[in-house]
Biopython code that builds the backbone (N, CA, C, O; Angstrom):
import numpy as np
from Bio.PDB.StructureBuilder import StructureBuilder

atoms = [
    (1, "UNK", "N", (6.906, -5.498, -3.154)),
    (1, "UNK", "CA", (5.657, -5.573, -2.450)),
    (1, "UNK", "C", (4.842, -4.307, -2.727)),
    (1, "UNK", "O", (5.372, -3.216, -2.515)),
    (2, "UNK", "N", (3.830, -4.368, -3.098)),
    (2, "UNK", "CA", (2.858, -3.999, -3.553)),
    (2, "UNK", "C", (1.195, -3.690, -3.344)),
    (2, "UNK", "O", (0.597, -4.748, -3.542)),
    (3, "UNK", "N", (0.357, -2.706, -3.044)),
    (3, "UNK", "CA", (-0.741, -3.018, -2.730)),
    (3, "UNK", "C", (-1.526, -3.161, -3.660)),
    (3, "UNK", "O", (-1.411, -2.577, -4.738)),
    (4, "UNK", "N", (-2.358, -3.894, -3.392)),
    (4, "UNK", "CA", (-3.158, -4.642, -4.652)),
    (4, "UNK", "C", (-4.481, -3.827, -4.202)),
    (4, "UNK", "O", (-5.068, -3.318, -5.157)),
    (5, "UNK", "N", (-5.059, -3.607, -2.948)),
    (5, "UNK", "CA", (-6.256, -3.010, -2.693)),
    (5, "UNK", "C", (-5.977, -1.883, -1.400)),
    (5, "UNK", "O", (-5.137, -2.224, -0.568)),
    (6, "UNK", "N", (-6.428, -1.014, -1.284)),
    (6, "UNK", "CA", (-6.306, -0.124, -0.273)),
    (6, "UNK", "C", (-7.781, 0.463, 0.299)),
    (6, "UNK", "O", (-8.434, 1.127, -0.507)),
    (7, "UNK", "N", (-8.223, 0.297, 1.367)),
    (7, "UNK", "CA", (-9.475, 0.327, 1.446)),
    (7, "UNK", "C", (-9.546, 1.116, 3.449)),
    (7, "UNK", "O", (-8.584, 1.186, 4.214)),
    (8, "UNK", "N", (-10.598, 1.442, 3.659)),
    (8, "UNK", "CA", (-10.694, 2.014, 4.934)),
    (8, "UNK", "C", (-11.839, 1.296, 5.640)),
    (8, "UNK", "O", (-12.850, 1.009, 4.998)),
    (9, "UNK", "N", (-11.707, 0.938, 7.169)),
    (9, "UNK", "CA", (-12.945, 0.496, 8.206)),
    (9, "UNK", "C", (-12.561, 1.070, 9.008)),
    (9, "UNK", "O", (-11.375, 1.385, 9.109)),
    (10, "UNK", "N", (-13.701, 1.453, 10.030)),
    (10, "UNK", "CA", (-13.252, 1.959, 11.241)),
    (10, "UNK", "C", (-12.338, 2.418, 11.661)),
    (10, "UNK", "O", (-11.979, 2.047, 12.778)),
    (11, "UNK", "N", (-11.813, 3.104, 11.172)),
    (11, "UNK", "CA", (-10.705, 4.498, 11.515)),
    (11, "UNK", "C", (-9.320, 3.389, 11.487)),
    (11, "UNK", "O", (-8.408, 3.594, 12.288)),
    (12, "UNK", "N", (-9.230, 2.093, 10.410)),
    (12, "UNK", "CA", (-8.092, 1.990, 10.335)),
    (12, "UNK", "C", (-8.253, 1.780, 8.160)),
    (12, "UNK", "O", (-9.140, 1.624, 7.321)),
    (13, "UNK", "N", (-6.931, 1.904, 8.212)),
    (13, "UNK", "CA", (-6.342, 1.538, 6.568)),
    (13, "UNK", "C", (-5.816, 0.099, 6.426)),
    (13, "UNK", "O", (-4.777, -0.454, 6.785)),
    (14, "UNK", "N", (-6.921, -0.302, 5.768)),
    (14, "UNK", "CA", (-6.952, -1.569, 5.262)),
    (14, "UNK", "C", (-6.068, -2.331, 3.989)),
    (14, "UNK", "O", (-6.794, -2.454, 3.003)),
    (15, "UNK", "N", (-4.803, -2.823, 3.791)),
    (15, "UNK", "CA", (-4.231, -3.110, 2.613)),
    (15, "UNK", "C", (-3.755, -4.930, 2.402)),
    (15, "UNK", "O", (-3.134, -5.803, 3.007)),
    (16, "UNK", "N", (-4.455, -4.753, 1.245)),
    (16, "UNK", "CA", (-4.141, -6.374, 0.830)),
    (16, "UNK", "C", (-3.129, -6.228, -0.688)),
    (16, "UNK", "O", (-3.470, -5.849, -1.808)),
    (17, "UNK", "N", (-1.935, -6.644, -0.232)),
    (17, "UNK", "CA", (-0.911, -6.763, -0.838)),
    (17, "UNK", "C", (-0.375, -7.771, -1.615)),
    (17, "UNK", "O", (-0.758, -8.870, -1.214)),
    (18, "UNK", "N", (0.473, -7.835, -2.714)),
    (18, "UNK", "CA", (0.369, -8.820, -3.699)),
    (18, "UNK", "C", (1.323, -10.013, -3.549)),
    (18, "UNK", "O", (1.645, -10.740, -4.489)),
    (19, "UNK", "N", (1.788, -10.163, -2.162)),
    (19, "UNK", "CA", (2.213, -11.455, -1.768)),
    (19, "UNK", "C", (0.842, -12.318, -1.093)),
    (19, "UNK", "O", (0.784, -13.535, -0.916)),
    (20, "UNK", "N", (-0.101, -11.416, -0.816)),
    (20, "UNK", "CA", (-1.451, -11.707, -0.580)),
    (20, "UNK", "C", (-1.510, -11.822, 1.155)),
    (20, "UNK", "O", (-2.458, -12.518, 1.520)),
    (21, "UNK", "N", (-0.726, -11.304, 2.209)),
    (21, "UNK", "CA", (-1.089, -10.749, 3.054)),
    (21, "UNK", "C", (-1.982, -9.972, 3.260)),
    (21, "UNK", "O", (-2.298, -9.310, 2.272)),
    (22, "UNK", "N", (-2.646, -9.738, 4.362)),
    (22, "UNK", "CA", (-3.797, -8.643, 4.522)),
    (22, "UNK", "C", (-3.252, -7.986, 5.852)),
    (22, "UNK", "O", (-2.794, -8.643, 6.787)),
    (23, "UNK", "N", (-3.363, -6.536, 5.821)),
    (23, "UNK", "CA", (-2.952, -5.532, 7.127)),
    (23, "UNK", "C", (-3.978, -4.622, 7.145)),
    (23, "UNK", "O", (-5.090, -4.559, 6.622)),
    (24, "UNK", "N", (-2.968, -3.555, 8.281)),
    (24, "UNK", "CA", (-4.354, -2.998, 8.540)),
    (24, "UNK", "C", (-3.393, -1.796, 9.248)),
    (24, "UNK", "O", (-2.224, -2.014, 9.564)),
    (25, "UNK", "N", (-4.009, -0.608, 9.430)),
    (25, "UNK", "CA", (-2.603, 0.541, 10.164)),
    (25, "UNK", "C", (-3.891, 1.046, 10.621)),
    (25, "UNK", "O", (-4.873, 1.067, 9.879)),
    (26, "UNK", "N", (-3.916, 1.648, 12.410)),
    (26, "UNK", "CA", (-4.842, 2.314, 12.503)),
    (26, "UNK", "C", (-4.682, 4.180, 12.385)),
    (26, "UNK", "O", (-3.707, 4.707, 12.921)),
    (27, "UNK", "N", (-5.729, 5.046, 11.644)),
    (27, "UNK", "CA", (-5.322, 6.349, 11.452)),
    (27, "UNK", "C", (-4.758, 6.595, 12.305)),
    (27, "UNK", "O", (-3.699, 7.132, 11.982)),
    (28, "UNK", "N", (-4.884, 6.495, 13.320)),
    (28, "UNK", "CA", (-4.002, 7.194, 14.747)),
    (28, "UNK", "C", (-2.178, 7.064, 14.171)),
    (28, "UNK", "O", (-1.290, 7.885, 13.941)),
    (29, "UNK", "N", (-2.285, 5.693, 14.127)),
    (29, "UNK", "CA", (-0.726, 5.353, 13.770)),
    (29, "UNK", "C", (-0.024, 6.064, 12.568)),
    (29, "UNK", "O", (1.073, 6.606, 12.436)),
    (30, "UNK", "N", (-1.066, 5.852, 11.763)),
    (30, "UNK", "CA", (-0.510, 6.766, 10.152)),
    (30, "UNK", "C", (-0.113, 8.131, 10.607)),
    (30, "UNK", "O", (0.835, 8.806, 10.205)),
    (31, "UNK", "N", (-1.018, 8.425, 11.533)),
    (31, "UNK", "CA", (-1.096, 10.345, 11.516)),
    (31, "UNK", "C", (0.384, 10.535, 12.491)),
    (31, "UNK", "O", (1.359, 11.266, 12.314)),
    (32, "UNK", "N", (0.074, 9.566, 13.545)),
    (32, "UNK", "CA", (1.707, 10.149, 14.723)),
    (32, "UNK", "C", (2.989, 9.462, 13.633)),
    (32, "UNK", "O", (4.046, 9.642, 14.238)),
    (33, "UNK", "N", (3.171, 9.018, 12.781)),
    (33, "UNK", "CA", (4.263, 8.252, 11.707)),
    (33, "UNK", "C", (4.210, 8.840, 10.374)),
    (33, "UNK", "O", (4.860, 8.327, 9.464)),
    (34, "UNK", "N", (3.113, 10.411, 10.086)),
    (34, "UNK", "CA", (3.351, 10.790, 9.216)),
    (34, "UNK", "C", (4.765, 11.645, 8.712)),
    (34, "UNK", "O", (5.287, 12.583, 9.314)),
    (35, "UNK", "N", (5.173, 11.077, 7.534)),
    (35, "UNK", "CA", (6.479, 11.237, 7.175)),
    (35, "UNK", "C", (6.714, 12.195, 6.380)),
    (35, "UNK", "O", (7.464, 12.013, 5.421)),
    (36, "UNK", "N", (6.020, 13.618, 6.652)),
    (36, "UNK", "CA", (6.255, 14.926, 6.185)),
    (36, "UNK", "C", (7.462, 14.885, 6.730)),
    (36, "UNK", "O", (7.975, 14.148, 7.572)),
    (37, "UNK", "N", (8.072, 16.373, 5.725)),
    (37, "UNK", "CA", (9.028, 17.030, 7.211)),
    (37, "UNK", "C", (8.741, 17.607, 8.036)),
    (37, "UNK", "O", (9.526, 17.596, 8.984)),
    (38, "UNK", "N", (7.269, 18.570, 8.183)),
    (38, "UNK", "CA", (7.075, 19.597, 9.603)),
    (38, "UNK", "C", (6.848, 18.692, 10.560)),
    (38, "UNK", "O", (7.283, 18.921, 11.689)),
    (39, "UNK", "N", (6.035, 17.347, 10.253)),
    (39, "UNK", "CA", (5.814, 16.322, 11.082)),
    (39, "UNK", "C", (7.352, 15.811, 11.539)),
    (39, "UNK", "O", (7.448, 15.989, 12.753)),
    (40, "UNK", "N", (8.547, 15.256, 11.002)),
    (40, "UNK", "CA", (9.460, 14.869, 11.374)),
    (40, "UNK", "C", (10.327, 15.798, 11.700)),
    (40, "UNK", "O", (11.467, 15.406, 11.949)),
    (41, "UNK", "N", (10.107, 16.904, 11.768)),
    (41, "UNK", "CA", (11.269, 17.410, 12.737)),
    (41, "UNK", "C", (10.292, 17.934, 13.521)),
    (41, "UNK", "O", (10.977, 18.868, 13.937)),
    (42, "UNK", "N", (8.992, 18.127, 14.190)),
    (42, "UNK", "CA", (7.943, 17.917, 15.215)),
    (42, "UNK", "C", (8.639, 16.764, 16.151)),
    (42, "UNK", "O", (9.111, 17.043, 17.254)),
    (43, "UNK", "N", (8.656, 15.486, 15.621)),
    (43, "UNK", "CA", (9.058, 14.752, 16.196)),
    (43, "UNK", "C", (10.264, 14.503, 16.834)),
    (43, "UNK", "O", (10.374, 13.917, 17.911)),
    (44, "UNK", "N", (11.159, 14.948, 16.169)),
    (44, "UNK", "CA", (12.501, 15.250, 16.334)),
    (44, "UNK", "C", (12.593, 16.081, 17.503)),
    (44, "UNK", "O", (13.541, 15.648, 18.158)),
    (45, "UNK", "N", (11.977, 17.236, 18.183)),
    (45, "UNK", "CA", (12.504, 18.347, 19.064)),
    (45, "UNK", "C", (11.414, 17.725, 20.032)),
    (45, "UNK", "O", (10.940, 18.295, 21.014)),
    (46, "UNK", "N", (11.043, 16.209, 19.493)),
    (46, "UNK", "CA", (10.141, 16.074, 21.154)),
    (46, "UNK", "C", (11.079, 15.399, 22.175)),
    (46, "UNK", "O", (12.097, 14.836, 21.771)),
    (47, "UNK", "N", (10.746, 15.441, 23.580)),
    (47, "UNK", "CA", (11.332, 14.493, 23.909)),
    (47, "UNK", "C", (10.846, 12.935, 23.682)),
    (47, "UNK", "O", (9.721, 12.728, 23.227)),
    (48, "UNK", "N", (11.653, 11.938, 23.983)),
    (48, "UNK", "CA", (10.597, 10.150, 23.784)),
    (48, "UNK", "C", (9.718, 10.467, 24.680)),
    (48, "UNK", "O", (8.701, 10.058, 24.120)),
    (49, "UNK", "N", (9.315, 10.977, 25.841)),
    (49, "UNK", "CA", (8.348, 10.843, 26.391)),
    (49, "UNK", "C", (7.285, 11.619, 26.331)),
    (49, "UNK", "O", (6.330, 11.614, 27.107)),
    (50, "UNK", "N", (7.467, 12.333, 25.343)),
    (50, "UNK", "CA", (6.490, 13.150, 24.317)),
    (50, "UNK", "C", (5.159, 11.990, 24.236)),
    (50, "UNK", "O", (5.487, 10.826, 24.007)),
    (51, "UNK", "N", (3.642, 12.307, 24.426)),
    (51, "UNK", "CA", (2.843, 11.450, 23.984)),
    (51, "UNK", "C", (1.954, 13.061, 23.269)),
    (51, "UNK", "O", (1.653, 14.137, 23.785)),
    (52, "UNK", "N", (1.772, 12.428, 21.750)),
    (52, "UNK", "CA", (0.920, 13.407, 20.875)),
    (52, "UNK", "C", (-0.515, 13.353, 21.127)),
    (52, "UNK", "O", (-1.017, 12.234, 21.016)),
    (53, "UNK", "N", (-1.463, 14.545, 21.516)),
    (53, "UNK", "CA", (-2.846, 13.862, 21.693)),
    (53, "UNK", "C", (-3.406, 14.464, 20.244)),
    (53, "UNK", "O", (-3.207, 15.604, 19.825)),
    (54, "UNK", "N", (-4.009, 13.613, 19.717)),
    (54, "UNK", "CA", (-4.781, 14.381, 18.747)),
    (54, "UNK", "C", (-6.473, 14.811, 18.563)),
    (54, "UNK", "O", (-7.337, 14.180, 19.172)),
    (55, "UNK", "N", (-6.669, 15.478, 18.031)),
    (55, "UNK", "CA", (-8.361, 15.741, 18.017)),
    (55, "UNK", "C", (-8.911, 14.314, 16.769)),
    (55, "UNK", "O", (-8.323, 13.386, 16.213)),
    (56, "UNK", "N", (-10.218, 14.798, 16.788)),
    (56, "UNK", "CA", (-10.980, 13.534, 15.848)),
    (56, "UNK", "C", (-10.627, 14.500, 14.437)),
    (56, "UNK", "O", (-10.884, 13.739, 13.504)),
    (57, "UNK", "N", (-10.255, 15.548, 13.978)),
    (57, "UNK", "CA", (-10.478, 15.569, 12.332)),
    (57, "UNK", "C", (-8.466, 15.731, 12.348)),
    (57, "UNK", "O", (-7.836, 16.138, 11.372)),
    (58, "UNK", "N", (-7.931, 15.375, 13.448)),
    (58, "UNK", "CA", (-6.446, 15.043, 13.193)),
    (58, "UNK", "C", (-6.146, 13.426, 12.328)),
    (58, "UNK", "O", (-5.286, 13.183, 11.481)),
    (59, "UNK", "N", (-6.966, 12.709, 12.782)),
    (59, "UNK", "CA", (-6.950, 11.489, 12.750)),
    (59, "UNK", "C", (-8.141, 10.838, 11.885)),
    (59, "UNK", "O", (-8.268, 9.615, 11.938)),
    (60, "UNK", "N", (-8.749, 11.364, 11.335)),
    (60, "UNK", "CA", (-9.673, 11.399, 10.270)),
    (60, "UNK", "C", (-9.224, 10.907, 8.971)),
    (60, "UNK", "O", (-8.066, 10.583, 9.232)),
    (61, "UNK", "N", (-9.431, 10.617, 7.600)),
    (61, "UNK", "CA", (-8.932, 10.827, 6.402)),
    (61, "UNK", "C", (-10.386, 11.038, 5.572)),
    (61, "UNK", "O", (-11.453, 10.425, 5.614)),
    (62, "UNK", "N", (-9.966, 12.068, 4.884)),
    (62, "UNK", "CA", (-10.633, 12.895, 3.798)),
    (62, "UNK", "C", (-10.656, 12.509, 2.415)),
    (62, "UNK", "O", (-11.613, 12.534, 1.641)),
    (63, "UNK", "N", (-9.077, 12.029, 2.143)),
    (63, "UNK", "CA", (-9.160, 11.327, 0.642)),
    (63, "UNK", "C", (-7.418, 10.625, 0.882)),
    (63, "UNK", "O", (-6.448, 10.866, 1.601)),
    (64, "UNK", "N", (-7.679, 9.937, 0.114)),
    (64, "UNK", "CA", (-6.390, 9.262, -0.358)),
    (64, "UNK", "C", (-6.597, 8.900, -1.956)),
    (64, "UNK", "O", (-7.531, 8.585, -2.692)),
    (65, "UNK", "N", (-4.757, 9.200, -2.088)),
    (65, "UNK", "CA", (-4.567, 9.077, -3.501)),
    (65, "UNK", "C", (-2.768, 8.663, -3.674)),
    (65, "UNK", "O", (-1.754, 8.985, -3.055)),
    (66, "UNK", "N", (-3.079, 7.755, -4.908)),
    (66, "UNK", "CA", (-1.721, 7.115, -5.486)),
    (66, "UNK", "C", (-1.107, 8.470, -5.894)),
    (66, "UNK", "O", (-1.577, 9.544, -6.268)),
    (67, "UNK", "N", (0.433, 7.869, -5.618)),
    (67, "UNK", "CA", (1.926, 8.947, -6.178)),
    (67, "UNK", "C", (2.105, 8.033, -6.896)),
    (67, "UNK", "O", (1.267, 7.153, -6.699)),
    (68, "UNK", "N", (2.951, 7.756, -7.812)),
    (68, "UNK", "CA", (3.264, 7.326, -8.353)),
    (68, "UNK", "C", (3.077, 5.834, -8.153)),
    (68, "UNK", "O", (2.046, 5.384, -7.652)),
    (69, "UNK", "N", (4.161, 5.016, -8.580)),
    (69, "UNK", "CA", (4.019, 3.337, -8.328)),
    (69, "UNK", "C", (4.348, 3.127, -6.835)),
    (69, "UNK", "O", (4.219, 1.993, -6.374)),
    (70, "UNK", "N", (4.724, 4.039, -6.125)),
    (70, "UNK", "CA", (5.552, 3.863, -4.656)),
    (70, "UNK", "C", (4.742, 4.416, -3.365)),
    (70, "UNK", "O", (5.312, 4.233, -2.289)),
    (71, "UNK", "N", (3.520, 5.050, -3.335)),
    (71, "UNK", "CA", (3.110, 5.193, -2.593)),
    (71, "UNK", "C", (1.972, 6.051, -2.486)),
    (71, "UNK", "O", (1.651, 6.319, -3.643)),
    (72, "UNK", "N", (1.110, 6.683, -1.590)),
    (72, "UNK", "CA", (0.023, 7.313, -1.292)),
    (72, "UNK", "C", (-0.056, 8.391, -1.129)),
    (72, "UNK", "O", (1.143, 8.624, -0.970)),
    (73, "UNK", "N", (-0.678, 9.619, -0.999)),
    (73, "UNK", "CA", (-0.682, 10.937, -0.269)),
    (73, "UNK", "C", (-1.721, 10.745, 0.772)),
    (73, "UNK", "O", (-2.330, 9.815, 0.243)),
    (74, "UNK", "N", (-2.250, 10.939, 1.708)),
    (74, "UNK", "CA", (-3.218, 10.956, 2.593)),
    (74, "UNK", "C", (-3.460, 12.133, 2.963)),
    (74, "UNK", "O", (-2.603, 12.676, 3.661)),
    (75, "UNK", "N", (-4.794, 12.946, 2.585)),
    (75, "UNK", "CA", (-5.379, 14.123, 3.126)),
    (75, "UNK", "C", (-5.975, 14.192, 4.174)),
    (75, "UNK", "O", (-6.748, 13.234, 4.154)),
    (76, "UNK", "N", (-6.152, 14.928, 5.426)),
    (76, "UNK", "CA", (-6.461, 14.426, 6.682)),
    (76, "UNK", "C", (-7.320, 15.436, 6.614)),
    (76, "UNK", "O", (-7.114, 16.355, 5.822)),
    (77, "UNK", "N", (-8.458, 15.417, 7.468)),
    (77, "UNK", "CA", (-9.694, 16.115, 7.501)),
    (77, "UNK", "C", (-9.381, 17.444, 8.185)),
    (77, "UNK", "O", (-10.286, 18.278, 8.208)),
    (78, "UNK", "N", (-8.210, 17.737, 8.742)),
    (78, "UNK", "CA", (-8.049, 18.726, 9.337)),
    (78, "UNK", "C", (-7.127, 19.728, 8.216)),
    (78, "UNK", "O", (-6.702, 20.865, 8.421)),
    (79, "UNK", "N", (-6.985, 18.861, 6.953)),
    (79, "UNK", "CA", (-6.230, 19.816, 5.976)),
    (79, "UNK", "C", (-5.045, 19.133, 5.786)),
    (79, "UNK", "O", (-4.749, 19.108, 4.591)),
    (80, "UNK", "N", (-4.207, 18.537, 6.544)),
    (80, "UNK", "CA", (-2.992, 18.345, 6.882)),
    (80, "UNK", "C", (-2.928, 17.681, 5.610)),
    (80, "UNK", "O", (-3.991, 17.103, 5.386)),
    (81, "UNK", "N", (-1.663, 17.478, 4.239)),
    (81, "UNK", "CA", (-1.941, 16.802, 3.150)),
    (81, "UNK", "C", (-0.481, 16.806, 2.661)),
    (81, "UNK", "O", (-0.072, 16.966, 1.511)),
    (82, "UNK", "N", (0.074, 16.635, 3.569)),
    (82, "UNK", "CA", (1.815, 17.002, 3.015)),
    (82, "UNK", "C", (2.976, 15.576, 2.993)),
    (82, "UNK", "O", (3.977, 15.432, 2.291)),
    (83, "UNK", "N", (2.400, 14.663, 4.023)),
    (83, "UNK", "CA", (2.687, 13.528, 3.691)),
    (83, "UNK", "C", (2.779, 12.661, 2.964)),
    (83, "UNK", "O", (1.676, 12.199, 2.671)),
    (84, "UNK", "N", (4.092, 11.896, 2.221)),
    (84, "UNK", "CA", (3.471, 10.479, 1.278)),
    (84, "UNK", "C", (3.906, 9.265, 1.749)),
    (84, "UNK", "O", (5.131, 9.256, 1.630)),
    (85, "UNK", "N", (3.601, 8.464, 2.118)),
    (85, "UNK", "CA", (3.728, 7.241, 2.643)),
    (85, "UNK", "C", (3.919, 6.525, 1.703)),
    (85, "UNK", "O", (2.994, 6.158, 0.978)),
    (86, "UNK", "N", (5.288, 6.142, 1.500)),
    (86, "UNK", "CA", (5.654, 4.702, 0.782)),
    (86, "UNK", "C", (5.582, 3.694, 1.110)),
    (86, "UNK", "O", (6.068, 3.430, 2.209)),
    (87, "UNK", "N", (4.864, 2.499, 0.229)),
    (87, "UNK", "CA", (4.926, 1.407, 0.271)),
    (87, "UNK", "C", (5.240, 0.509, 1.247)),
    (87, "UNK", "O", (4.616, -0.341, 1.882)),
    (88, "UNK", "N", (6.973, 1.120, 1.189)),
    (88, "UNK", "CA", (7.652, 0.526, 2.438)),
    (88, "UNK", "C", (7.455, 0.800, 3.734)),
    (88, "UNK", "O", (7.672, 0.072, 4.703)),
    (89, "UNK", "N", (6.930, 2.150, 3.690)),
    (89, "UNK", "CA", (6.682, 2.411, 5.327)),
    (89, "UNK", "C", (5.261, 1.773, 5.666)),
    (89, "UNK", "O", (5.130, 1.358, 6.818)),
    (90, "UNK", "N", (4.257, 1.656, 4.854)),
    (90, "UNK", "CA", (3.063, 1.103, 5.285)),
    (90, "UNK", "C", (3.313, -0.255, 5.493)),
    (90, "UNK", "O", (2.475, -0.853, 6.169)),
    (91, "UNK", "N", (4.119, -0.781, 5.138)),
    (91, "UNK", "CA", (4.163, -2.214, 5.249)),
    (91, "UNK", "C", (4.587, -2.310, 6.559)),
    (91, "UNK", "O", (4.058, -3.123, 7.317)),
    (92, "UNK", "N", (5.822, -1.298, 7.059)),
    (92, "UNK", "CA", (6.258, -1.683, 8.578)),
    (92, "UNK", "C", (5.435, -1.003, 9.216)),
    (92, "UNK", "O", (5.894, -0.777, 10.336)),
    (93, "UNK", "N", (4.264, -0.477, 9.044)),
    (93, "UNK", "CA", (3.517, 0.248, 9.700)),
    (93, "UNK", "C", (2.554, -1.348, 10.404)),
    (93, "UNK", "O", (2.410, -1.717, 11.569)),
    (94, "UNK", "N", (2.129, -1.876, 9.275)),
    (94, "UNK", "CA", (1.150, -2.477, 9.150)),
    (94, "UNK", "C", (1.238, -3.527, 10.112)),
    (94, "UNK", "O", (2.390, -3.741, 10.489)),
    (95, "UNK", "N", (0.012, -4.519, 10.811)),
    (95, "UNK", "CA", (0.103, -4.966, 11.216)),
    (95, "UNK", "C", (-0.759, -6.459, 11.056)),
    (95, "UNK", "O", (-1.722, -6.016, 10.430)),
    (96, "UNK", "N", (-1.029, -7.844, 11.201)),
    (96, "UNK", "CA", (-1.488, -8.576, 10.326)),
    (96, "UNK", "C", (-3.012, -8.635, 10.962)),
    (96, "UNK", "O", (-3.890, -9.291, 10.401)),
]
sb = StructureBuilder()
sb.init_structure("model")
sb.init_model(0)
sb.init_chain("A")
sb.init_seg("    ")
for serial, (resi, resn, name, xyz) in enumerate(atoms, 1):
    if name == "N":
        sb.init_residue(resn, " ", resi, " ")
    sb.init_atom(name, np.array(xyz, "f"), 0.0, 1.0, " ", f" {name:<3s}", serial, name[0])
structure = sb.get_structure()
């Protein structure tokens, strides 16, 4: 599975994939599920009842760009650019 188009509306990420589903992840979700490590072990020393608030250029995107065949980098307007989101995680991200 594969994205065939990757596109942005209204503060969500838009992907139409080559089984020909269409999703959609909103930035909010990408940014609290970003799969750096400072982000995942952030997450790690929270407690579950941890709720993250973020500002508007947390949750922003600035640019996105292909890694290789497997996934994305997402630059966040606040700088943040350390994340790559594979394929696979956008897909369970995604929602129809």
């Amino acid at each position: 599975m594969y994205p065939k188009k990757i596109t942005t509306k209204d503060e969500n990420l838009m992907i139409d994939w080559d089984d020909d589903k269409k999703t959609r992840i909103s930035f909010r979700d990408l940014r609290k599920d970003c799969p750096c490590a400072t982000c995942l072990a952030e997450r790690e020393n929270q407690n579950k009842d941890f709720i993250r608030i973020y500002n508007q250029n947390q949750i922003l995107i600035r640019d996105i760009e292909q890694v290789g065949s497997y996934a994305v980098k997402i630059t966040w307007k606040d700088g943040h650019a350390t994340g790559i989101y594979e394929y696979s995680l956008l897909r369970r991200l995604s929602s129809l």
